[in-house]
C-alpha positions in Angstrom: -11.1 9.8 -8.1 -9.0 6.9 -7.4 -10.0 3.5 -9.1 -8.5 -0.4 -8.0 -10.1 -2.6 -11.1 -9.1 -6.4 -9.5 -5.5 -5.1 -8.9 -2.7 -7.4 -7.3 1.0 -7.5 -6.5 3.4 -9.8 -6.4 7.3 -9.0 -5.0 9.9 -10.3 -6.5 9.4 -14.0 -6.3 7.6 -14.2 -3.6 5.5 -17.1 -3.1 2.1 -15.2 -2.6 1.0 -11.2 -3.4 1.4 -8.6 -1.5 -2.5 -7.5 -2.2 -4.9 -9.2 -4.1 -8.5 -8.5 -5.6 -8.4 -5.1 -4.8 -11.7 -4.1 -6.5 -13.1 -0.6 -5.5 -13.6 3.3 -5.5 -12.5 5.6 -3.3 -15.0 8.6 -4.3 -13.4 12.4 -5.0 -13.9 14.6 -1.5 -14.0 12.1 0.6 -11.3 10.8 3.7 -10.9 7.7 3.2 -9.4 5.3 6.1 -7.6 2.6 5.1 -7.1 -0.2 8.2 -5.8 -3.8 9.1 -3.3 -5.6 10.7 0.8 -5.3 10.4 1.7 -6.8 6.7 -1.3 -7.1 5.1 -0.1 -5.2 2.4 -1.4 -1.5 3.3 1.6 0.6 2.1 1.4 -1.6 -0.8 -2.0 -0.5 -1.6 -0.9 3.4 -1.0 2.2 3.1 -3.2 0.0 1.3 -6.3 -2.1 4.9 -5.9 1.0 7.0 -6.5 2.9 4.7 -9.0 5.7 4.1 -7.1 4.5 -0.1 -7.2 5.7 -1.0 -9.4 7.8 2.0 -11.0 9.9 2.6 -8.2 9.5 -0.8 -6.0 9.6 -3.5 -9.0 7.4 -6.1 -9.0 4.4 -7.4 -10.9 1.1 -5.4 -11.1 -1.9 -6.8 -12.0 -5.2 -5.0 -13.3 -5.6 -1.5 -13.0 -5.2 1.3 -11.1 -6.4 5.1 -12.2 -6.1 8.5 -10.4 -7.9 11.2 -11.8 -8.3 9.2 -15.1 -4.7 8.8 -15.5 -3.4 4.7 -15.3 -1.0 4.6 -13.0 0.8 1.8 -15.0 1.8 4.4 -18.0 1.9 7.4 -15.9 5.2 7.0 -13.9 5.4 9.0 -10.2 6.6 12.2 -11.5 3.7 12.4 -13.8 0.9 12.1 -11.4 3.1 14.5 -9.0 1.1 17.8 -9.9 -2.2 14.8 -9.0 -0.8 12.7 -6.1 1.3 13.8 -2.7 2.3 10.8 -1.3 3.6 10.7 2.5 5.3 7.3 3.5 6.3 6.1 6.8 9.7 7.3 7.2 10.0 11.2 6.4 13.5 11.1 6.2 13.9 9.1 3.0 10.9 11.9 1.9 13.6 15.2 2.5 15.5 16.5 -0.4 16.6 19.7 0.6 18.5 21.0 4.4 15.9 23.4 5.9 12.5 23.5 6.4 11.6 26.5 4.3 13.3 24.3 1.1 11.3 21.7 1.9 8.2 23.3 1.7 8.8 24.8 -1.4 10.9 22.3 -3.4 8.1 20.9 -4.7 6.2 23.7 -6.1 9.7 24.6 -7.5 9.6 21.4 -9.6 6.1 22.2 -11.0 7.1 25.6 -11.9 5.0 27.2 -10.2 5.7 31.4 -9.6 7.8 32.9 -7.0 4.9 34.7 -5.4 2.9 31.9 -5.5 5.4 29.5 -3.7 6.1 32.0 -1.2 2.3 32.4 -0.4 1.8 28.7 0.1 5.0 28.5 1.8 3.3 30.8 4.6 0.2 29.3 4.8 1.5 26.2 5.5 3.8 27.0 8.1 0.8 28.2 10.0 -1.6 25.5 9.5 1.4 22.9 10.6 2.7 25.1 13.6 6.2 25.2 11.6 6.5 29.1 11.8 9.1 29.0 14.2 11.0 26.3 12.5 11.2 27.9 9.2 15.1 28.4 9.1 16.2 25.1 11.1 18.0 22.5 9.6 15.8 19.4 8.9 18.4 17.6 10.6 18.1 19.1 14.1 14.4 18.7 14.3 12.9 15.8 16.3 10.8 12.6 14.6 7.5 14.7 15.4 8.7 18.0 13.6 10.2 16.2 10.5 6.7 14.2 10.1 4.9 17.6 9.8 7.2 19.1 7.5 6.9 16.0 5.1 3.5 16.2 5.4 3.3 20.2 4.7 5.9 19.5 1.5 3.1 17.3 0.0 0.2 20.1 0.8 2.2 23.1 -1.1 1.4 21.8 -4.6 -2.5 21.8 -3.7 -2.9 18.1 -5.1 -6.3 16.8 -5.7 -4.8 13.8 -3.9 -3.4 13.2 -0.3 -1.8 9.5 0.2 -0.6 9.4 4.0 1.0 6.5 5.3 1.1 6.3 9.3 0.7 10.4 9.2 0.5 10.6 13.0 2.2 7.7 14.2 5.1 10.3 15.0 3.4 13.1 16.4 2.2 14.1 19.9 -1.5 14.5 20.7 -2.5 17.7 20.3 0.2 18.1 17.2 -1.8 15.0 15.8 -5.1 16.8 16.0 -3.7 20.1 14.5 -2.5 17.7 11.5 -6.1 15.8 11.0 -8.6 19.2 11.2 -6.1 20.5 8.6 -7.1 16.7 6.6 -10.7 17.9 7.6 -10.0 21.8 6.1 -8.4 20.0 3.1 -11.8 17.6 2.2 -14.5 19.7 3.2 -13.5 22.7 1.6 -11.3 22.2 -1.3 -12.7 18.9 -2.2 -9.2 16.8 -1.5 -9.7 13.2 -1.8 -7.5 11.8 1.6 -6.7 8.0 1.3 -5.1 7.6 4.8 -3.0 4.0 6.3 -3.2 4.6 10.4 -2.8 2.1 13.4 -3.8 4.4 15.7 -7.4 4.5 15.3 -8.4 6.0 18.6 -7.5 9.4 16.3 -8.9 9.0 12.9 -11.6 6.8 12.7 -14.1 8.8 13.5 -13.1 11.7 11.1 -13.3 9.1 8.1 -15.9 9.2 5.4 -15.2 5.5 4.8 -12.8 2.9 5.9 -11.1 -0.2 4.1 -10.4 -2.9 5.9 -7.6 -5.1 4.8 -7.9 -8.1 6.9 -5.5 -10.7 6.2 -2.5 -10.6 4.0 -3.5 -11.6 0.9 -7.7 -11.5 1.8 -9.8 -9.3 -0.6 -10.5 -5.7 1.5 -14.0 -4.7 2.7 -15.1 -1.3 2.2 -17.7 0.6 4.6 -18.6 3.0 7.4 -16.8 3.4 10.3 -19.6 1.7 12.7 -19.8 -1.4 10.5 -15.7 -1.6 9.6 -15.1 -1.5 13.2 -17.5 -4.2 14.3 -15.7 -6.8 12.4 -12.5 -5.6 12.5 -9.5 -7.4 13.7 -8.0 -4.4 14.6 -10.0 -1.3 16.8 -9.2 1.4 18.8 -10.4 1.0 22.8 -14.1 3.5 22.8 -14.5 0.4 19.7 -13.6 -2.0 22.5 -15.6 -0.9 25.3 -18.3 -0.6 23.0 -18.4 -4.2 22.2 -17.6 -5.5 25.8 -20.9 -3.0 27.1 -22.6 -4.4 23.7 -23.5 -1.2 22.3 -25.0 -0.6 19.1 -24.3 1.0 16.7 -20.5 0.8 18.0 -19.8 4.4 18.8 -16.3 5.9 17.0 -15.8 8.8 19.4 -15.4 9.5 22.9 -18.2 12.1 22.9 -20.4 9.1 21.5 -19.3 7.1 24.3 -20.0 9.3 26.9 -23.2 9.3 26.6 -24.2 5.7 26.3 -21.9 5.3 29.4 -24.0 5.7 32.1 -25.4 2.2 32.8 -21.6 1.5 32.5 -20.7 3.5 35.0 -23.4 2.5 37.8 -22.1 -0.9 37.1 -18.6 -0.1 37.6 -19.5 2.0 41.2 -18.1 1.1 43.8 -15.3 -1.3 41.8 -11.4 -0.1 41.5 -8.9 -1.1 38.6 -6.8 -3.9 39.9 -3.3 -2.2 40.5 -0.1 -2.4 37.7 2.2 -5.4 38.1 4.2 -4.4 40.8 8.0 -3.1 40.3 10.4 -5.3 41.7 11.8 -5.2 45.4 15.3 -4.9 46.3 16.2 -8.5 46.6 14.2 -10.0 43.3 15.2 -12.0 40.4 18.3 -11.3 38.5 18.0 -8.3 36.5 19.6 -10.0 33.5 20.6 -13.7 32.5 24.4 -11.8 33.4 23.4 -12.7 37.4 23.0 -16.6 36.3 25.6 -16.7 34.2 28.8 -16.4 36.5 27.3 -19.9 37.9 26.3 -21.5 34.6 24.1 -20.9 31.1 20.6 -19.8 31.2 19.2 -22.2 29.5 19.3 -25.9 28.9 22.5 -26.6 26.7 24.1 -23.3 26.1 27.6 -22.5 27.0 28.8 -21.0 29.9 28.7 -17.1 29.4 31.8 -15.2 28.4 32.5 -12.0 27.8 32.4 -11.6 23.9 33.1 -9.0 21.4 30.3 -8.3 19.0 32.3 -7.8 15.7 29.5 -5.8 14.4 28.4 -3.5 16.8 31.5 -3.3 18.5 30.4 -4.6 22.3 30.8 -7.0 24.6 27.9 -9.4 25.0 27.5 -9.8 28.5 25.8 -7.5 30.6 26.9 -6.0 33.6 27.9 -8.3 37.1 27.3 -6.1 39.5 24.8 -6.5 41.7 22.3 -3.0 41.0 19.1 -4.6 43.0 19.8 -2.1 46.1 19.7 0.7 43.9 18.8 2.9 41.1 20.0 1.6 37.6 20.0 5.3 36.4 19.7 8.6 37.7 19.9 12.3 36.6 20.6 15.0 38.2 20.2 18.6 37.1 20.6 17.3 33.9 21.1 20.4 31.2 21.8 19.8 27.3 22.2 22.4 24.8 22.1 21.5 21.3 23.6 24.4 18.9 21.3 27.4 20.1 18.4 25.2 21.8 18.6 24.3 24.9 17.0 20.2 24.6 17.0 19.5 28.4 17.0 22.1 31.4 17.9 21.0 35.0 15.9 17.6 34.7 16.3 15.1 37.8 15.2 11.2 37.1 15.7 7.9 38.6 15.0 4.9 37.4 14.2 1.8 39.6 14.9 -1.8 39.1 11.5 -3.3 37.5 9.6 0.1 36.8 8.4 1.2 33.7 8.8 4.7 33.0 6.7 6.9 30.6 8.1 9.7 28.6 5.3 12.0 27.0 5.6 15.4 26.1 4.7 17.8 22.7 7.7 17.0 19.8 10.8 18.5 20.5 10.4 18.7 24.5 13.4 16.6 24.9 12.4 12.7 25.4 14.7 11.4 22.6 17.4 14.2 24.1 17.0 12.1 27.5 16.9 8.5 26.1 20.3 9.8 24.2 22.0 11.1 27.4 21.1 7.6 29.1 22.9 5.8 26.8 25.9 7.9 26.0 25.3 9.1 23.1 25.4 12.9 23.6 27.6 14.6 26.8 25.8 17.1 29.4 26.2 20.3 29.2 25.9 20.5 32.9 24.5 18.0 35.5 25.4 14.2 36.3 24.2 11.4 34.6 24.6 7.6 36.0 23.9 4.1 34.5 24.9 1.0 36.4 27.6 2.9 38.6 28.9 4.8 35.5 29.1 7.5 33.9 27.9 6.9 30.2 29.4 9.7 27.7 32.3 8.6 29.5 32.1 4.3 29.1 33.2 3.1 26.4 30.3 1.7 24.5 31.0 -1.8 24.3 30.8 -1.4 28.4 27.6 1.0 28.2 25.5 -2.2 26.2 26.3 -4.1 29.4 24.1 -2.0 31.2 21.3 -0.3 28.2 20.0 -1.1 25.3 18.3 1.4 23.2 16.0 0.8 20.3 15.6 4.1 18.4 12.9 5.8 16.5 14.6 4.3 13.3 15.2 0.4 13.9 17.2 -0.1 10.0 20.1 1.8 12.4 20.2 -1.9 14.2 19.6 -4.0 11.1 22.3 -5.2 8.7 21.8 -8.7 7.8 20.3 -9.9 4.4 17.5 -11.9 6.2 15.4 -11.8 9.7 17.1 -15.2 10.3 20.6 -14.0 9.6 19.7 -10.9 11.5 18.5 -13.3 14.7 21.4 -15.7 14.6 23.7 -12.5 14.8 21.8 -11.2 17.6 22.0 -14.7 19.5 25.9 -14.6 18.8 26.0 -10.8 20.2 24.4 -11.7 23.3 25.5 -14.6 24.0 22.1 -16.2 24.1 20.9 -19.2 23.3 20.3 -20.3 19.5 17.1 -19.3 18.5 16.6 -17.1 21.1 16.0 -14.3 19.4 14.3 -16.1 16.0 11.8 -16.9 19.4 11.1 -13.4 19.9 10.4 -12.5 16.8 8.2 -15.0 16.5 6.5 -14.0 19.6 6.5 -10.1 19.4 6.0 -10.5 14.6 4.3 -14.2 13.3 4.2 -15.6 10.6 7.3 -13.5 9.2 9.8 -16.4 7.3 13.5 -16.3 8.5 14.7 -15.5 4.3 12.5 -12.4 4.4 14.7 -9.7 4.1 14.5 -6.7 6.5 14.0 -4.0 4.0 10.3 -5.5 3.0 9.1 -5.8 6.2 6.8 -3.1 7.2 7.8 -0.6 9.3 6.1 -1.2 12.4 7.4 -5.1 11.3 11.2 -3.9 11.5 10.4 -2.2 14.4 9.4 -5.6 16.3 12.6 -7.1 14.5 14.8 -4.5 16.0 13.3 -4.8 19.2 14.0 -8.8 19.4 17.4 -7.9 18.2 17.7 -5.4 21.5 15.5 -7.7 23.7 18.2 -10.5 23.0 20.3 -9.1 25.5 18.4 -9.0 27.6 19.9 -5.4 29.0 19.2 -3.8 33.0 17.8 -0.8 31.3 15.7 -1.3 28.3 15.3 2.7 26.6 12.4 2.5 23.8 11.7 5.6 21.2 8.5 5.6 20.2 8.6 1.9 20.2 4.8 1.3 18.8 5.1 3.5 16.0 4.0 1.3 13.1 2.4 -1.6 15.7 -1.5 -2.6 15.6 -2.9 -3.1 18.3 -2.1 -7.0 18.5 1.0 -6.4 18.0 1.6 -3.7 20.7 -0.7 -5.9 22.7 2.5 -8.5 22.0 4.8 -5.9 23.1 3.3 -4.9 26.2 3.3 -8.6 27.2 7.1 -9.4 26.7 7.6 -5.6 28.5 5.7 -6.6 31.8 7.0 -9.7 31.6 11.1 -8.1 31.7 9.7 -5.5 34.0 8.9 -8.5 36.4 12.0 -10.0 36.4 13.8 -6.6 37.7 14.8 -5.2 34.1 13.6 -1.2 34.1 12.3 0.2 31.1 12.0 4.0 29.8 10.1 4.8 27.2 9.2 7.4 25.0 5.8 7.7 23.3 3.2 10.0 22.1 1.0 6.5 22.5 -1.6 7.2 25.7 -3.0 4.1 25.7 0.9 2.0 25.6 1.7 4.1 28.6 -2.4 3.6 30.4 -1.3 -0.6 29.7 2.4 -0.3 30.9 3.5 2.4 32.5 4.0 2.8 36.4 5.3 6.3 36.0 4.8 8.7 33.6 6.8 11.6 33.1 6.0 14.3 31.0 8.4 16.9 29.7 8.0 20.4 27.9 10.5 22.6 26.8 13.1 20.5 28.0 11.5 20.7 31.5 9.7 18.0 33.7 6.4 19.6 34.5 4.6 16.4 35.6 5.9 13.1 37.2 4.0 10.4 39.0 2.3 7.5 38.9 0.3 6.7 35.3 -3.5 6.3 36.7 -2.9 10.3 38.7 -1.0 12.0 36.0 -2.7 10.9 32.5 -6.2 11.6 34.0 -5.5 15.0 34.9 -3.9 15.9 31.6 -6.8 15.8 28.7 -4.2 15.7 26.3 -2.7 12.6 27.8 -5.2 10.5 29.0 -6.4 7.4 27.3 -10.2 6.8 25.6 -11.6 4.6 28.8 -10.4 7.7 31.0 -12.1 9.9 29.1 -15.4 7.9 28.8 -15.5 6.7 32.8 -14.2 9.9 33.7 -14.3 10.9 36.6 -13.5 6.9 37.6 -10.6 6.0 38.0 -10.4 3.6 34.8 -7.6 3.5 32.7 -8.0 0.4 30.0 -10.7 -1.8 28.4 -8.9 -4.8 30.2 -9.0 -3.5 33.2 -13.3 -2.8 32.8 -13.4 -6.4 31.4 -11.9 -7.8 34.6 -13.7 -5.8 37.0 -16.9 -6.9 35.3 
């Protein structure tokens, strides 16, 4: 169905392609898994499938690609549109219409397809996306989750013989995810769709995949193959893949059901043991919470100036976070917190505090009100009832350029913090903002996204790339409160591994950290607390190893394998072995 005959591409004038030797068939019918580190060119590879490299995206294309017989080089996008439906990363640049209902059916409008038709489909797929209830709301109201599934149910209206998803679940909550993927399984097994799917998180799809492609370098030719013998030499894995290699099983097994039961010698080994405990949250009376406490005295580090308060001409703060001394105390609590949006009501008498050096979990189905709660944090959106209190103050009330002194927030979208032309312009900026050091934040990046040159500009990085980018950026400042949406959307594993690292490592030195994900496994690696929310409502808060276990929806792959131990992580198994 799809054909790659020795197909490369080359951006702009960039000193090396994007892909290279691309050489192989993905056969019609099949789910097709396509894998490898941040940057390797993955999105690349989807977009050559539905023409947009190099109609829409420029650039030089080598060889030849073919979908359904048609060459992809003379067929331009909206001539393989009745072939290909094409999903990218960010849904929003996907919408062309306000509601969801217009979404859905746009595109069979532009095939001329018949009323009745359209209005069949329509209904079908509201159902097999769980979007009945959100036929008439504005596209605009709905939360990162919802919009992915209506992108995603836009692209199935048509019926195309062709599915390209990129990151299709990187957005969505766990049981949402799985609704999405057995409606990928309806699509292959009995309509014969051919699914060629980019994912990071593995733990979901990899064992549903006929075949996975392995891209493993930027630049490197990509292996095709099984599932069992992609992952064994994969650079990337999900943890069962993980635990299977540390136990030295084989065949590697792709599911936790196949785990299960080769885990019994595991589990008589592990008797008796106990996880070592998280880091431990910081103590009234620790290190600073930010380089702020250090720099009343003198600079942080080794040459810099003294710190001064400074206006950020771009975002419109001042630099330096707050003075006060918030060790003794909560840097943020709610309290009956209640916010109504329009006619929904987002959050509904929720109480949270938030302690120096604790890193705090939000998990919950889309649209239960995390982002709601990060928002109300920072300022961004005003109770409707309830008290809300950062660093002493009151944040819908603070002006922002005093609110940064106290919380940073990296959103679900990180272009909304990038500007500059280049990541090196971008991290000078940043070091100006916060007052930092030079080359503070170029540091970061380096630490948290390798191997990425300072004249790249932001716009070809890869999401989960401008992710980490905007995250240094934010990290920079080195805020009290650090807020994180979604924050390993678009991250492999090594690079979440990266994140988790610099995130214990602020946690450590008193900074607390809130985060909202639909990842299990970020919040099994960093999470003290986890909090999960549903209709606006906290239904479940506690410590991370007591509430993820009890919640199958929410616990991670080494949970469900050592079950009913009390293990969390392959790291922690490794160490205790």
């Amino acid at each position: 169905m799809i054909r790659f005959e020795d197909v490369s591409v080359t951006y702009g004038d960039a000193d090396a392609p994007a892909i290279r030797g691309v050489d192989l068939t993905v056969p019609e019918g099949e789910l097709v898994l396509l894998v490898g580190p941040s940057g390797v060119g993955k999105s690349t590879l989807l977009s050559a499938v539905s023409g947009l490299v190099p109609h829409f995206t420029g650039g030089t294309l080598r060889g030849r690609v073919t979908v359904g017989g048609r060459d992809t080089r003379t067929h331009r996008p909206r001539e393989l549109a009745d072939l290909v439906g094409t999903v990218g990363q960010d849904p929003l640049a996907h919408f062309v219409t306000d509601t969801v209902e217009d979404e859905l059916a746009y595109g069979m409008e532009s095939l001329g397809l018949a009323p009745d038709v359209m209005r069949r489909r329509v209904e079908e797929t509201l159902d097999l996306l769980g979007l009945a209830e959100l036929r008439d709301r504005p596209i605009a109201t709905l939360s990162g989750g919802q919009q992915q599934r209506v992108a995603i149910g836009s692209v199935l209206t048509p019926h195309p013989g062709v599915l390209v998803l990129d990151e299709p679940t990187s957005a969505l909550d766990p049981a949402a995810a799985e609704e999405v993927l057995a409606v990928l399984q309806r699509l292959v097994h009995d309509l014969g769709t051919t699914v060629l799917m980019a994912e990071h998180r593995l733990e979901r799809v990899v064992q549903y995949a006929d075949q996975v492609i392995l891209l493993p370098a930027p630049g490197a030719a990509p292996v095709m193959g099984t599932g069992a013998d992609i992952m064994a030499v994969s650079p990337v894995h999900p943890p069962v893949v993980g635990l299977g290699r540390l136990a030295g099983w084989d065949p590697l097994p792709l599911s936790v059901r196949d785990a299960r039961r080769r885990a019994g010698a595991l589990r008589e080994r592990l008797a008796g043991l106990s996880p070592s405990p998280p880091s431990p949250r910081l103590r009234p009376g620790g290190p600073p919470t930010s380089y702020a406490d250090e720099a009343e005295v003198g600079p942080v580090h080794p040459g810099a100036p003294p710190r001064t308060p400074r206006l950020n001409r771009r975002r419109g703060w001042i630099s330096r976070p707050a003075t006060e001394d918030t060790r003794t105390g909560p840097l943020a609590r709610a309290t009956a917190l209640t916010v109504r949006r329009d006619r929904v009501e987002a959050l509904r008498d929720v109480g949270l505090t938030v302690a120096p050096g604790e890193a705090i979990a939000l998990m919950g189905r889309n649209g239960a009100g995390k982002s709601t709660l990060l928002a109300a944090l920072v300022g961004m959106i005003e109770p409707t009832s309830g008290t809300v209190l950062v660093g002493g103050q009151t944040p819908h009330r603070t002006h922002p350029r005093e609110m940064v002194r106290r919380v940073g927030l990296v959103p679900q979208e990180p272009r909304d913090l990038l500007y500059a032309d280049t990541v090196g312009a971008e991290c000078a900026a940043a070091d100006t903002d916060a007052g930092a050091a030079p080359g503070t934040c170029r540091d970061l990046v380096g630490e948290l996204l390798p191997g990425v040159a300072d004249a790249t500009h932001p716009r070809d990085l890869s999401e989960g790339q401008r992710l980490a980018l905007a995250l240094a950026v934010v990290l920079t400042g080195r805020p009290p409160l650090l807020l994180l949406d979604e924050p390993t959307r678009g991250l492999d594993y090594a690079a979440k591994a990266r994140l988790v690292a610099v995130l214990k490592g602020l946690a450590s030195e008193g900074h607390a950290i809130v985060l909202a994900t639909h990842d299990v496994e970020l919040a099994a690696e960093l999470a003290h607390r986890v909090v999960i929310l549903a209709d606006g409502e906290i239904v479940a808060d506690g410590p991370t190893a007591e509430v993820v276990v009890s919640s199958p929806a929410f616990a991670p792959q080494v949970a469900k394998i050592l079950a009913p131990q009390p293990w969390l992580t392959v790291a922690q198994v490794e160490e205790a072995l």
